[in-house]
C-alpha positions, 0 to 999 in steps of 0.5 A: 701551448703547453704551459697554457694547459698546465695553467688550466689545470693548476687553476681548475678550470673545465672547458665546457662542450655541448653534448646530451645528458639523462635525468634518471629516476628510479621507482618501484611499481606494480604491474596491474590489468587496466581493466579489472572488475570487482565481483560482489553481490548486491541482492535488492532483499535477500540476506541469506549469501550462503555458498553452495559449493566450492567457488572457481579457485584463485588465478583460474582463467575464465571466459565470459559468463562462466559461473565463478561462484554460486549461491544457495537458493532453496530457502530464497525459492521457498520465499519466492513461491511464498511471494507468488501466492501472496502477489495471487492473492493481492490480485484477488483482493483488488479485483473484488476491492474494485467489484466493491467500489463499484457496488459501494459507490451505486449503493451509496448514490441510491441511499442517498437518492432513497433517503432524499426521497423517503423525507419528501414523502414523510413530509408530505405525509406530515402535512396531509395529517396536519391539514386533513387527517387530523381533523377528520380522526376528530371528527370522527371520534365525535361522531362516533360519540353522537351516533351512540348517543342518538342511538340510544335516544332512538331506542328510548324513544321507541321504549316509550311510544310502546309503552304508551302503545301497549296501556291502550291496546288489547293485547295480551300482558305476556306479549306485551312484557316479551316486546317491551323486555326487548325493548329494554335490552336495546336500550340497556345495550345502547347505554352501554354502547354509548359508555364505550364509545365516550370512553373510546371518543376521549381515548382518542381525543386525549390520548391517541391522536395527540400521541400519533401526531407526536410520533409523526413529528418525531420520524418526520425530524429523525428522518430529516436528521438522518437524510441530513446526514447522509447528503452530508457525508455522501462526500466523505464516503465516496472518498473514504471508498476511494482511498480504500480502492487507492490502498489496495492498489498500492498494496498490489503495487508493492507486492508486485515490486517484493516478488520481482525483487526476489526473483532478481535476487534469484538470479544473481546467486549465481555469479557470472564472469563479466568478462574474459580474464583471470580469476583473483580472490580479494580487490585490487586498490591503489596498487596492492591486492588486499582480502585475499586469505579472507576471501577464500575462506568464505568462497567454499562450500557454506561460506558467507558472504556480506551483500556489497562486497568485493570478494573476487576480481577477474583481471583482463590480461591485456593491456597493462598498466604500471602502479609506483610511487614517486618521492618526494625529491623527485616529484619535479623530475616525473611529469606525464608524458615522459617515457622510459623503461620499467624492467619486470622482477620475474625477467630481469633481461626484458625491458618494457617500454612505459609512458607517464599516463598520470600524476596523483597530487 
């Protein structure tokens, strides 16, 4: 037996029993919050993120809803009650806009009925002159004409019968020239009569009745030119008074929408822990903690801060998560599900257990 083992050894060989054995690997990892949540703020309008006094300082404990920063809103009040007079004002203008909408579109339905109306009358009117009118101004005209004319016939006639009468009579000669002056002067004013009537009768046979006719003809055709018209765009009225009601209300809508967007703006200048957990300035990404110097110098007193982003992050203290990297040689060794121990820097003599939760590729 003793020369047996001597061999075994002077050959190298090993004699192999089945006994448990460990795959360790190392890697460096960060403690995080499983919970965190980012703190910017996104105003739907407002530009002006102006801090109003120092924020809540870095790795301050904070309960819920506690105020971590809060904003100037003196200027963003002003714009508010600037937005409520406008919005007041829009309400005013609708409700007359509708007032007007409703008097425009009765109003333009009676013009158009009145229109409508006032043509069938021009019409009728047109054509009682051309039936009737018309021939009757002539002959009246004419008649007038004769009735001078047998005016004066009559007057001569009776000039001529005194004459006669007066050669055979005893009456004396000074009555007799005062009647037949008389006479004379009825006939003379008969001449004249009858010269005025003949130019009035050619007036208005040649001139005003042609001319009536023709300024008849032309209302009756602007009239009809003019009701076309109306019926015409009757259609196009009633829209065109629509999409006016339509723009107001819109109008209305908008400002509407501008003034409650500036009142929520209003409420997020002040900025609220969202829950119970510690206070750090900057954001935590991939496993490192970055924008910390940066951020504290815009959280004091009249600081900017940039609308989206983040410029705290309150942390939950429990659970915790670990953050590492993996080498690549050992990337085959690292699986999730596999647990072990990670050993915190600060206590080098307190172990925590972990499990792998999950892999990046």
């Amino acid at each position: 037996a003793a020369d047996s083992n001597a061999t075994a050894k002077k050959s190298g060989t090993h004699k192999v029993k089945a006994e448990p054995f460990r795959i360790v690997v190392d890697f460096k990892g960060i403690f995080a919050a499983v919970k965190s949540h980012p703190i910017r703020v996104r105003p739907d309008t407002w530009a002006d993120l102006t801090v109003a006094r120092d924020a809540v300082a870095h790795g301050t404990h904070v309960s819920v809803k506690d105020v971590l920063v809060n904003l100037k809103t003196d200027k963003l009040e002003q714009k508010i009650a600037d937005s409520q007079l406008a919005l007041e004002m829009a309400k005013l203008d609708m409700a007359v806009a509708k007032m007007e909408y409703g008097f425009a579109t009765n109003n333009a339905a009676m013009d158009k009925k009145a229109a409508t109306r006032t043509l069938v009358r021009l019409e009728e009117d047109f054509k009682r002159y051309e039936q009737k009118i018309k021939a009757f101004s002539e002959k009246d005209a004419k008649f007038s004409l004769r009735n001078s004319e047998h005016s004066l016939s009559y007057v001569k006639e009776e000039l001529k019968q005194l004459k006669k009468m007066y050669e055979a009579d005893d009456i004396t000669e000074e009555t007799e020239e005062i009647i037949v002056k008389r006479a004379q002067h009825a006939v003379d004013r008969s001449l004249h009569y009858l010269e005025r009537s003949q130019n009035s009768t050619d007036a208005t046979l040649m001139f005003s009745l042609p001319r009536e006719y023709e300024d008849m003809k032309d209302v009756l055709t602007r009239k009809q030119l003019d009701t076309g018209k109306t019926n015409n765009t009757f259609e196009e009225k009633f829209k065109k008074l629509e999409l006016g009601l339509r723009r107001q209300t819109i109008d209305l809508k908008r400002a509407e929408e501008a003034h409650a967007k500036l009142e929520n703006d209003l409420k997020k200048m002040t900025v609220r822990a969202p829950a119970n957990g510690v206070v750090y300035y900057g954001k935590f990404s991939d496993g490192v903690w970055g924008g910390q110097k940066l951020a504290k110098t815009k959280l004091r007193k009249n600081g900017k801060l940039t609308s989206g982003e983040v410029f705290m992050t309150v942390v939950e203290i429990r659970p915790l998560q670990i953050h590492g990297s993996v080498a690549e040689k050992d990337l085959r060794k690292v699986a999730a599900g596999i647990t072990g121990w990670a050993t915190p820097i600060a206590d080098l003599g307190h172990r925590v257990p972990v499990k792998v939760t999950r892999i990046s590729r």
